[in-house]
TIMI-75907 format. One line per field, with one value per atom (N, C-alpha, C): residue number from 1; x, y, z. Coordinates in Angstrom, 2 decimals, padded with zeros to 5 digits, always signed. Example, Ala and Ser with C-alpha at 12.3 -4.5 7.8 and 13.67 -1.06 7.14 Angstrom:
<pts>
nr: 1	1	1	2	2	2
c1: +013.19	+012.30	+013.20	+012.85	+013.67	+012.90
c2: -005.69	-004.50	-003.30	-002.25	-001.06	+000.03
c3: +007.80	+007.80	+007.80	+007.08	+007.14	+007.87
</pts>
This chain:
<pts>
nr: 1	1	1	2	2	2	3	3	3	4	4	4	5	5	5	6	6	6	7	7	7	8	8	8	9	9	9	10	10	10	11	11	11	12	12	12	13	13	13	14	14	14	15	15	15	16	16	16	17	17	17	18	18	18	19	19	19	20	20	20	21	21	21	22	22	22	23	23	23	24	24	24	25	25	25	26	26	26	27	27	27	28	28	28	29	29	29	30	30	30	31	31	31	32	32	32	33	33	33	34	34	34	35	35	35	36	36	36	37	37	37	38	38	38	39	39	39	40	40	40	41	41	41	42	42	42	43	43	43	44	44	44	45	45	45	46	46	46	47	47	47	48	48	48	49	49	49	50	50	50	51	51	51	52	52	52	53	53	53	54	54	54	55	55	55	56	56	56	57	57	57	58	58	58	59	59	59	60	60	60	61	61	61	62	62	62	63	63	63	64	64	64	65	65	65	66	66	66	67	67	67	68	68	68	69	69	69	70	70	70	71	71	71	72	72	72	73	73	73	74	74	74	75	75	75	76	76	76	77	77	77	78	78	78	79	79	79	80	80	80
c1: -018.31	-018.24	-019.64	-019.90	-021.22	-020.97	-021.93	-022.14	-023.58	-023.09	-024.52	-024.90	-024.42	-025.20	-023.09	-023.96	-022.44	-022.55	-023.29	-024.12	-023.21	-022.67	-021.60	-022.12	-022.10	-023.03	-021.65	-021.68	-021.01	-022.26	-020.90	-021.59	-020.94	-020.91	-020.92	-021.16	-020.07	-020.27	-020.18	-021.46	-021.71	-021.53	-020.72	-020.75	-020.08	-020.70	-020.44	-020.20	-021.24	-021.41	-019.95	-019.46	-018.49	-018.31	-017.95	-018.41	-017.74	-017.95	-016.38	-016.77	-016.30	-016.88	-016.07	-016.62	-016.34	-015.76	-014.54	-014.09	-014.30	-014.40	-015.04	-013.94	-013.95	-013.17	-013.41	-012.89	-013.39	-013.52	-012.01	-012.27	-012.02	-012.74	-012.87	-012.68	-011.54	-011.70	-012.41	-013.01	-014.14	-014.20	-013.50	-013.68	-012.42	-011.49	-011.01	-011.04	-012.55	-012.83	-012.71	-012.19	-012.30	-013.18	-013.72	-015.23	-014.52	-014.95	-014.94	-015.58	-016.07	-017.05	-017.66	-017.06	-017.01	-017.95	-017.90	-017.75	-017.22	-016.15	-015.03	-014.07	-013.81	-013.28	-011.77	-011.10	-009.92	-008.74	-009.00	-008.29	-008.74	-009.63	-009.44	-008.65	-008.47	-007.98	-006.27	-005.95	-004.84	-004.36	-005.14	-004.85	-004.48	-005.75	-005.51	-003.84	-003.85	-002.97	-001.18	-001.25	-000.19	+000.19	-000.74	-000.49	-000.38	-000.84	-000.36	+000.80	+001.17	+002.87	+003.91	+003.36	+004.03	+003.94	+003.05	+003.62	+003.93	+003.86	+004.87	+006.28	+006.42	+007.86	+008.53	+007.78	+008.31	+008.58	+007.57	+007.86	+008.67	+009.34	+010.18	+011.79	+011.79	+012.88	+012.95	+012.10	+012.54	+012.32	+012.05	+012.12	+012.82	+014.37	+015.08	+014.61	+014.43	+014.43	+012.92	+011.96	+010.78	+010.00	+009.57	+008.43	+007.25	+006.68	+005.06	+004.24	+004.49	+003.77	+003.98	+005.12	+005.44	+004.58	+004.73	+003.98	+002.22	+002.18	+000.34	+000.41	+000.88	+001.01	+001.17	+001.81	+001.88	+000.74	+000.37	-000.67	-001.47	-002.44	-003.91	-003.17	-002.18	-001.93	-002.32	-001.59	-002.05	-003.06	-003.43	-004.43	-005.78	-005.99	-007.59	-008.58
c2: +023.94	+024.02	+024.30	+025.70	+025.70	+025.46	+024.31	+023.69	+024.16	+024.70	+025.25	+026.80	+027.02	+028.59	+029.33	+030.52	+031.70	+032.80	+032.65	+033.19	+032.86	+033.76	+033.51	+034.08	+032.58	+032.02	+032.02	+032.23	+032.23	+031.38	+030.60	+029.08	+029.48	+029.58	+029.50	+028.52	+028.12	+027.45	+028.24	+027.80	+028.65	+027.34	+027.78	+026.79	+028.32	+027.76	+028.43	+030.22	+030.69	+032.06	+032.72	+031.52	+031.53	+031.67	+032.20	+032.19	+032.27	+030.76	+030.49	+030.55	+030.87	+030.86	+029.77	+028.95	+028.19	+028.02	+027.78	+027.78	+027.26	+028.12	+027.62	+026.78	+025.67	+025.27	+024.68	+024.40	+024.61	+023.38	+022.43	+021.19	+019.89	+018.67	+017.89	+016.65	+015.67	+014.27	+013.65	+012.55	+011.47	+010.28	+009.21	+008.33	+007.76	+008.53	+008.38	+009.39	+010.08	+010.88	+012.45	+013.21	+014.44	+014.99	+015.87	+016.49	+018.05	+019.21	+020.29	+021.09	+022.54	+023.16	+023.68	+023.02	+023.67	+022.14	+020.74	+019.79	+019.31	+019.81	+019.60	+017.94	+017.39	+015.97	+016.11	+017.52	+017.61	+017.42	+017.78	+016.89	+015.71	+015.21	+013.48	+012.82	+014.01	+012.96	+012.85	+014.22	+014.59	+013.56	+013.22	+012.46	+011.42	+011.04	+009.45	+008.96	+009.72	+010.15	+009.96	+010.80	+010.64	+010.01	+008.96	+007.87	+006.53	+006.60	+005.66	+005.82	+006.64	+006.94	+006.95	+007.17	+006.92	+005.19	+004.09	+002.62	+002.17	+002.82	+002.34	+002.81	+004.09	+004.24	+003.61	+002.71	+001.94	+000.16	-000.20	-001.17	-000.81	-000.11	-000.10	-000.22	+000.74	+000.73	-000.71	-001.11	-002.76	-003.80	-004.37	-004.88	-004.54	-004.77	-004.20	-004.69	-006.59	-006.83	-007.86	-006.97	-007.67	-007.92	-009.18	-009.60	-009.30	-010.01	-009.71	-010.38	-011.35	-012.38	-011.84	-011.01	-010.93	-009.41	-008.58	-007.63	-007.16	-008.21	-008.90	-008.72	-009.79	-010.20	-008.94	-008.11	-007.40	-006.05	-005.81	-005.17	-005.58	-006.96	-007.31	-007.16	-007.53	-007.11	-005.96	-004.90	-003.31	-002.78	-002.68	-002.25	-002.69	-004.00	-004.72	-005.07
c3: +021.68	+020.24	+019.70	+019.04	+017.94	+016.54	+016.52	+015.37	+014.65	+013.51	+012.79	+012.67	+013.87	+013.84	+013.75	+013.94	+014.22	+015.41	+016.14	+016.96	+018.23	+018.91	+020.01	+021.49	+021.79	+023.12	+023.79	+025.12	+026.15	+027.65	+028.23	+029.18	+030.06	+031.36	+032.44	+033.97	+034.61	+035.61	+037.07	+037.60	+039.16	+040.36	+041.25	+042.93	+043.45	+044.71	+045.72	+045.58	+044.62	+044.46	+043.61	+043.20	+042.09	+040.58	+039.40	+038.31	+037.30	+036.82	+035.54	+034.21	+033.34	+031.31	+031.28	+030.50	+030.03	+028.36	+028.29	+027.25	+025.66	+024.49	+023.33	+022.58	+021.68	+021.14	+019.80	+018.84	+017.32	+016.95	+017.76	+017.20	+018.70	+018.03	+019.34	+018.73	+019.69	+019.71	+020.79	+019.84	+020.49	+019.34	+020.81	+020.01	+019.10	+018.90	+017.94	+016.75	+016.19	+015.57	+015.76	+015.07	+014.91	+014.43	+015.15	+014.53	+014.87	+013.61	+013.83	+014.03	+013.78	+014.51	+013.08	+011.68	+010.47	+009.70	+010.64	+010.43	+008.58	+008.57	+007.43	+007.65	+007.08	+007.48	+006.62	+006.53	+006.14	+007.40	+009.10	+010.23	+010.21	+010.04	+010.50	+009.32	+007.77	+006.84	+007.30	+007.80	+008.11	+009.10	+010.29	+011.43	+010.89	+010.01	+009.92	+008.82	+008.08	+006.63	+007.88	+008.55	+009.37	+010.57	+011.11	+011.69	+011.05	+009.72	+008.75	+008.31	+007.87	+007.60	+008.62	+009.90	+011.33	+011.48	+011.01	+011.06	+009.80	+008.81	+007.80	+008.15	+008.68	+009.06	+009.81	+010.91	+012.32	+011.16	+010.30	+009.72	+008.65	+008.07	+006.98	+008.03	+009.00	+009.83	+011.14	+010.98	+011.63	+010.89	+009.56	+008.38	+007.07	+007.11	+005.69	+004.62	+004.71	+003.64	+003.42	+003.25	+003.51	+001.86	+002.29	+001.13	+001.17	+000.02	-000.52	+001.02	+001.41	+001.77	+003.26	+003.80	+005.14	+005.21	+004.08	+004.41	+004.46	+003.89	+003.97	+005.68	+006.22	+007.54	+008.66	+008.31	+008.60	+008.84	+007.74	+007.32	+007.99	+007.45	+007.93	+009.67	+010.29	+011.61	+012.16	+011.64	+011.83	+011.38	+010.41	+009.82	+009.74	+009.87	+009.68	+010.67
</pts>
């Protein structure tokens, strides 16, 4: 991934009188974090935006009839 410039570098791996390019790629997880090659933080909002809605969906569908006090519990569980 080039970060900063626009300038298109090509990498290469050599063994045994062998010779591979190595592939460019725009965006990368680490960590947890998404970093792009644009470093824009519109995928990590995306990531994060839809794995939150992926455990509210798992807790709305195994809790029908839930309260204030159970969903605190819940929350500071997952989330904190």
């Amino acid at each position: 991934m080039h970060i900063g410039h626009s300038v298109d570098t090509r990498y290469y791996i050599e063994q045994a009188a062998k010779k591979w390019e190595l592939q460019s790629v725009t965006e990368e997880k680490d960590l947890g974090v998404v970093i792009s090659n644009d470093l824009k933080v519109s995928r990590q909002c995306i990531y994060a935006a839809g794995k939150a809605n992926k455990v509210l969906g798992m807790v709305r569908r195994q809790f029908k009839n839930l309260d204030k006090t159970c969903f605190l519990i819940l929350y500071k569980g997952f989330i904190m």
